[in-house]
Phi, psi and omega in degrees: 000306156291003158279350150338296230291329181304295194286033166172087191289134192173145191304173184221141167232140166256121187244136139349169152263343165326293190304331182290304160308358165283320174303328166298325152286357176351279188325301210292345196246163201278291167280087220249306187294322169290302159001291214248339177285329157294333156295309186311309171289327163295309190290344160310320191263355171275335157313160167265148007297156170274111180258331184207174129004001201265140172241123171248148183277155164316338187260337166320309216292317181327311201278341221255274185319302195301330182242349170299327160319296165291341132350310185287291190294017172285311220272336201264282167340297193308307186305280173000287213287283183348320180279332178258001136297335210246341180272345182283320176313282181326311173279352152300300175294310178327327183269296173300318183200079170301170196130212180286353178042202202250133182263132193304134155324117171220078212250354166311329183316296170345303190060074161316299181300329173296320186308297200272315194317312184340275173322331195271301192313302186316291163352281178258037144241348150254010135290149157290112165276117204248149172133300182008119149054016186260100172308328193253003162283316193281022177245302166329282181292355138297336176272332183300299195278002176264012170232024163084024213287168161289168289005331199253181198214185179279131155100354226207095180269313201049041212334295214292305178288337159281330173306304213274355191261347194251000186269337159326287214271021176253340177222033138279329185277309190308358186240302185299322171329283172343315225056068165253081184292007203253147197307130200245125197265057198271117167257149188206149152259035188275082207256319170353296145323291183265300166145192176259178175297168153243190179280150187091354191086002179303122173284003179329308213243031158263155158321162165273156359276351184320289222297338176297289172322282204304270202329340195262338176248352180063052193269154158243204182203106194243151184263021151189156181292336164293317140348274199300294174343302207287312185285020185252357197271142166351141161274000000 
């Protein structure tokens, strides 16, 4: 996998399953339109010419399939309920202050949620999937979640976010091994877990032991992929 990236060299975003599924959510979130303009802009740059990156670990892909429907079918409910609030209006205003009134919401037609399940399906289907059968991510990320390292917490082992996290930074070291100086991206909006961004992508403000692990491979860190777009660009 890292020989991809080496013959044909461009920043990388590793993305979470979160992150991939907030873009299916967009609509439902306050910045929901950078969301979904970011995503749209990263899977641009994954075409050729090739600007970037993206690598997802096997079990994102797992997590991804499993929950992106009901993602979808959130986003579809919102649209539902939006219409038939925005049709009460209208027929309120109709009454109350005839005129141009308030025009009812129609935004079903659209088919928002396909439209993002689409973009996310696009996503991964153009990453490089990394983790697969790798014995020393899965022994690494079992010592994580049994002395409690961030992604797991006391009570909160979390496997599955350690595996993936340990599986990053097994192919951050494996690119910086290399001589790859070029910018590496983790995005996740698990800040629960992972802990937050600070400005600029500085892992600073992550759980422990992350911020150490990141400074040492010079990973940065955005809590959604439009972020991880951006901190992802040519230098």
């Amino acid at each position: 996998m890292a020989a991809a990236v080496y013959a044909a060299p461009a920043p990388v975003v590793l993305a979470d399953t979160c992150a991939l599924l907030n873009v299916v959510r967009a609509p439902l979130r306050s910045a929901g339109a950078a969301a979904a303009s970011g995503a749209l802009a990263l899977a641009g740059r994954l075409a050729d010419p090739r600007t970037a990156w993206l690598v997802v670990a096997d079990v994102v892909c797992d997590e991804w399939a499993r929950d992106v429907g009901a993602a979808a079918a959130e986003v579809a409910h919102a649209v539902r309920e939006a219409e038939r609030v925005t049709a009460g209006l209208a027929a309120a205003a109709a009454i109350v202050a005839p005129g141009p009134g308030v025009a009812p919401f129609r935004a079903g037609a659209l088919g928002l949620e396909r439209r993002l399940h689409a973009l996310t399906t696009r996503l991964i289907a153009d990453a490089r999937v990394f983790g697969a059968d790798d014995d020393g991510c899965m022994q690494r990320a079992y010592r994580r979640a049994v002395v409690k390292h961030a992604p797991a917490a006391r009570g909160k082992p979390e496997a599955a976010d350690c595996l993936i996290v340990e599986h990053y930074l097994e192919f951050a070291r494996q690119l910086r091994g290399g001589g790859c100086d070029l910018p590496i991206c983790f995005a996740s909006s698990n800040t629960a877990d992972y802990g937050r961004a600070a400005p600029g992508g500085a892992s600073s403000a992550m759980r422990d032991p992350l911020p150490a692990q990141f400074a040492v491979l010079n990973l940065t860190f955005a809590t959604d992929l439009a972020w991880a777009e951006r901190l992802a660009s040519p230098p």
